[in-house]
N, C-alpha and C positions, 0 to 999 in steps of 0.2 A: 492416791494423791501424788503427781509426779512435780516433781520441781524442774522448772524451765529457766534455765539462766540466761540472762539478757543480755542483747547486745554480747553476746559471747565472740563471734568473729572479729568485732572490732577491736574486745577486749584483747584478746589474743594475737592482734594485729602489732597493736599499740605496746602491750606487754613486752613481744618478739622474746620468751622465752627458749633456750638454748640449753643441748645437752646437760648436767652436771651440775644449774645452777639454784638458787635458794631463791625462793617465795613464800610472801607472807598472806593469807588471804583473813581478813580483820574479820569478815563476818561470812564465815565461811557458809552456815547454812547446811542446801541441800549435796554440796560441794560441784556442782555443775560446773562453774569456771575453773576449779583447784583440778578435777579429774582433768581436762581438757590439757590444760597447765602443764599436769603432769608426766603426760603423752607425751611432750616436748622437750624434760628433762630427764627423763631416765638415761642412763641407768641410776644416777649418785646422786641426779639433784634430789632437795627435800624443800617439803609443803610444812609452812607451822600455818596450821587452820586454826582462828580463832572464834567463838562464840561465848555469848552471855546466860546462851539459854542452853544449859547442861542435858535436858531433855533432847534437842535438836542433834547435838554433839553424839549422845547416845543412838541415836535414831542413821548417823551417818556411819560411826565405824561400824554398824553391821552390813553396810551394804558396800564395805571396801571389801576389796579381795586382798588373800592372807600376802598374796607377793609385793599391792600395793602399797601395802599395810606400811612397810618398812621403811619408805616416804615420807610417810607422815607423821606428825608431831601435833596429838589436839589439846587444847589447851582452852577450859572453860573459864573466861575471864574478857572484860572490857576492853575493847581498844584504844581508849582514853589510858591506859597504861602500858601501853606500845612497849614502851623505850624498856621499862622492866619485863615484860614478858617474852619480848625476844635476849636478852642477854640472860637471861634467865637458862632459856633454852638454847643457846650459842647459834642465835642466827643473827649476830649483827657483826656485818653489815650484807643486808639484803639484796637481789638482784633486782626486786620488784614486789610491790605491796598495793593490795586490791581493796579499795572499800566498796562495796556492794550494800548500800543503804534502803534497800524494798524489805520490804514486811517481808516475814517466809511465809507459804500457805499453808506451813503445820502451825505457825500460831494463827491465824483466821478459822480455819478447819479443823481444829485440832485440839488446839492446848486448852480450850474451855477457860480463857483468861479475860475472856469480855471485850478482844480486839475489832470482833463485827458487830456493826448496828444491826445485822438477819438472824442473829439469835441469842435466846434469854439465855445468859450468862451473870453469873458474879460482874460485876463492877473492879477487876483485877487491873487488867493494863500492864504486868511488870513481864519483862524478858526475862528477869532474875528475879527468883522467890526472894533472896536474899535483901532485896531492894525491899524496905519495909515502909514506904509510901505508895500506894494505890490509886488509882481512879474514885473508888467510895470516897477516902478521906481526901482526896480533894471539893468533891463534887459537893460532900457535906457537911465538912469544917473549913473550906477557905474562905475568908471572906469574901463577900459579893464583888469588891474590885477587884479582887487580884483574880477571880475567876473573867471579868469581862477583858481582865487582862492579859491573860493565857490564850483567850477566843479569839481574841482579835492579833495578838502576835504568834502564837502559833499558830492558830487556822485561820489566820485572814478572814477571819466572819465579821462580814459587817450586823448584823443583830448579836454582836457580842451582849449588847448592854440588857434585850430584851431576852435574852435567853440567860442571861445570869437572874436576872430579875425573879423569873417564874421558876427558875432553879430554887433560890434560896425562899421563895413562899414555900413553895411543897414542901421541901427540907423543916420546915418550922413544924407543921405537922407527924410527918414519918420519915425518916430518912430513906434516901433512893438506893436501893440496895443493889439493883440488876440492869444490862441494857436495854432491853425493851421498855422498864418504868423509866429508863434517861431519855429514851427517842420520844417517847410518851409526851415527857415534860417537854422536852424542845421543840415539840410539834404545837403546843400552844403562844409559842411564841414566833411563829409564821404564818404569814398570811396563806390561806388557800390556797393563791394561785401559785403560789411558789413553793407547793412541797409536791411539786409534783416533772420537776424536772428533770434533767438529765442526770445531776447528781444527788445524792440521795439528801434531802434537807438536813443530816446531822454528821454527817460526814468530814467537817471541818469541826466540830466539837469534838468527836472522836478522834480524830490527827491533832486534835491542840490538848487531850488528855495522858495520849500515850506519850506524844513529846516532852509535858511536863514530867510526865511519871519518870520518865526514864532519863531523863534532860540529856535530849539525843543529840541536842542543838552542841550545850556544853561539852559532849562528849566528842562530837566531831569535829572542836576546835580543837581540842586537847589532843585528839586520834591524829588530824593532819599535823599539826607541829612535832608530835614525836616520828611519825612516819618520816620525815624530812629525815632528822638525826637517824634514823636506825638504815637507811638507802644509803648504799656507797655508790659513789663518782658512777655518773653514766646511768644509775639506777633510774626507775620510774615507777612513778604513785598511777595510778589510775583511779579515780572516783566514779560510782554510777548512782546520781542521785533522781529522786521522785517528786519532788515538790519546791517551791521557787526556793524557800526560806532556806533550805539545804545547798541548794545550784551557787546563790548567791555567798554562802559560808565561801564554799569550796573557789568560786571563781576570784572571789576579794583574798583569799588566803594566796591561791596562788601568782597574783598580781604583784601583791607587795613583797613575797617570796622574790618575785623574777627581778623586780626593782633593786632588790637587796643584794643579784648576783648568786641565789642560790639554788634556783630553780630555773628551765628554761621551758618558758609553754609549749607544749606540741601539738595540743588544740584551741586554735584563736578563738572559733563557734564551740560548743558544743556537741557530741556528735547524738543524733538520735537515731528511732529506733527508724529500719526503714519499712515502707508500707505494709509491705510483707508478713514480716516480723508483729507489726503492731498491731494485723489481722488475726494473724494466728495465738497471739498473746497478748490479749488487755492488758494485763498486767505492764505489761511491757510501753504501753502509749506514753505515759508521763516520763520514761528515762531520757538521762541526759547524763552520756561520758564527757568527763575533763580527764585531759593526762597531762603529768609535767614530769622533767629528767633532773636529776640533782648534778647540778654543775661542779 
C-alpha cells in the first residue's frame, strides 16, 4: 500500500520551504509532503507531523530513517488543537503549516473501520478510537431527521429523506451493524437506474457518516483559525481539500481573513491536480490547493 501525496510539487512550490526552517504538517499521514518538506530544511529545520489516528503515526516512524528521525516531532492528537500542540512542542511561531484533508489508504484498506462501501466491515468510521461516537450509533439511534440532515449537508444527497426513511424501518426490526447491510439498505432507496453510475450510489452517505463521526467540518474551522495564530509574519497555510463542503470552509475562511488584513491570498482559483497527476492518481482528481501568507 503506498501512499501518493497530492499535488506535491505545487505544495512545495507554494510552501518555498528553506534551509533551517519549522513545519507543521496537521495531517501528516503517509508523510509524503513532510519527507519532500524536509529535503529542503536540513540540516536544523524540524517537522511537527500531526495525526489523529495513532495507528497511522505508528505505521510512519518505522519507515523514517534513524538520521531523519531527529527532525521530527509526532504528535498523536487533532488539529482543531493547533495553537496547544505546537507550544506545547515549542514550534510557535511556524514557517509554514499543511492541511492535507484526503482519507489515507490505510484507513480504506486497512484499518477494518468501515470507511469503504467494497467491504463488510463494523460500522466504525472513527480516526480516533478514543472518539466514542461511531457510524452504528448514529445510523441507529439518531433520529430520522437529523440523519436526513447529515445526508443532505454533509453528502449533498439529494434522496437524503428516502434513505433516512428505509434506514430507520430496518433499524426497527435489527439494528445495522456492518457496511455492506448499510449499502444494502441504501440501495432500496434508489431507483435502478441510478445505482449504477459513475459514482458508487452510497458514497455520499458514507462521506456525510464519517464527517459526522469525526465532525471534520467543525474541526477544520477550529484547525484554520488556530493555524493563522501559530504562523509568524511571512508564514503560509496551504490547504488540500476533496470535496466542495471543505473548499468552501477553507476559501470563506480565508476571504474574511484577507479582509481583516491578516492574511493575503496567493491563490485567487484554486489550484488542481494536473491531467497527468489525476491519471496516474484517482485519488488525486477531486483536490483543490488554497494558500495564504500571514501578513
Amino acid at each position: 500500500m503506498v501512499h501518493i501525496p497530492v499535488l506535491l510539487k505545487e505544495v512545495i512550490n507554494y510552501l518555498n520551504p528553506q534551509p533551517n526552517q519549522n513545519f507543521i504538517d496537521c495531517t501528516i499521514n503517509g508523510g509524503g509532503h513532510s519527507l519532500e518538506i524536509l529535503k529542503r530544511i536540513k540540516p536544523d529545520g524540524k517537522i511537527l507531523g500531526i495525526d489523529w489516528d495513532k495507528d497511522i503515526l505508528a505505521s510512519l516512524e518505522k519507515k523514517i530513517t534513524p538520521d531523519d528521525r531527529k527532525n521530527f516531532t509526532f504528535v498523536c492528537g487533532n488539529y482543531s488543537n493547533l495553537k496547544n500542540i505546537a507550544e506545547e512542542n515549542n514550534f510557535h511561531p511556524a514557517n509554514g503549516i499543511l492541511f492535507d484533508l484526503g482519507m489515507s489508504s490505510w484507513d480504506l484498506e486497512a484499518s477494518g473501520r468501515g470507511f469503504s462501501f467494497l467491504k463488510d466491515e463494523p460500522l466504525d468510521m472513527r480516526y480516533s478510537l478514543e472518539n466514542e461516537l461511531t457510524a452504528e450509533k448514529i445510523i441507529n439511534r439518531w433520529p430520522e431527521e437529523e440523519l436526513v440532515k447529515i445526508f443532505r449537508e454533509y453528502g449533498e444527497e439529494r434522496r437524503a429523506r428516502a434513505i433516512a426513511k428505509v434506514i430507520c424501518q430496518k433499524r426497527k426490526f435489527s439494528p445495522i451493524k456492518g457496511t455492506l447491510e448499510l449499502v444494502e439498505t441504501i440501495r432500496k432507496a434508489i431507483p435502478a437506474r441510478f445505482q449504477f453510475g459513475r459514482t458508487h450510489f452510497a458514497t455520499r452517505i458514507f462521506q456525510a457518516l464519517r464527517i459526522a463521526v469525526n465532525d471534520e467540518l467543525g474541526n477544520l474551522r477550529r484547525g484554520l483559525g488556530e493555524a493563522t495564530e501559530v504562523l509568524g509574519k511571512g508564514g503560509r497555510v496551504a490547504v488540500i481539500s476533496f470535496h466542495s463542503l471543505e473548499d468552501r470552509i477553507v476559501k470563506n475562511y480565508f476571504r474574511e481573513k484577507s479582509k481583516e488584513g491578516f492574511l493575503k491570498i496567493l491563490t485567487k482559483k484554486p489550484i488542481v491536480p494536473l491531467f497527468e497527476e489525476a491519471k496516474s492518481n484517482p485519488r488525486a482528481r477531486s483536490a483543490k490547493l488554497r494558500v495564504a501568507e500571514k501578513i
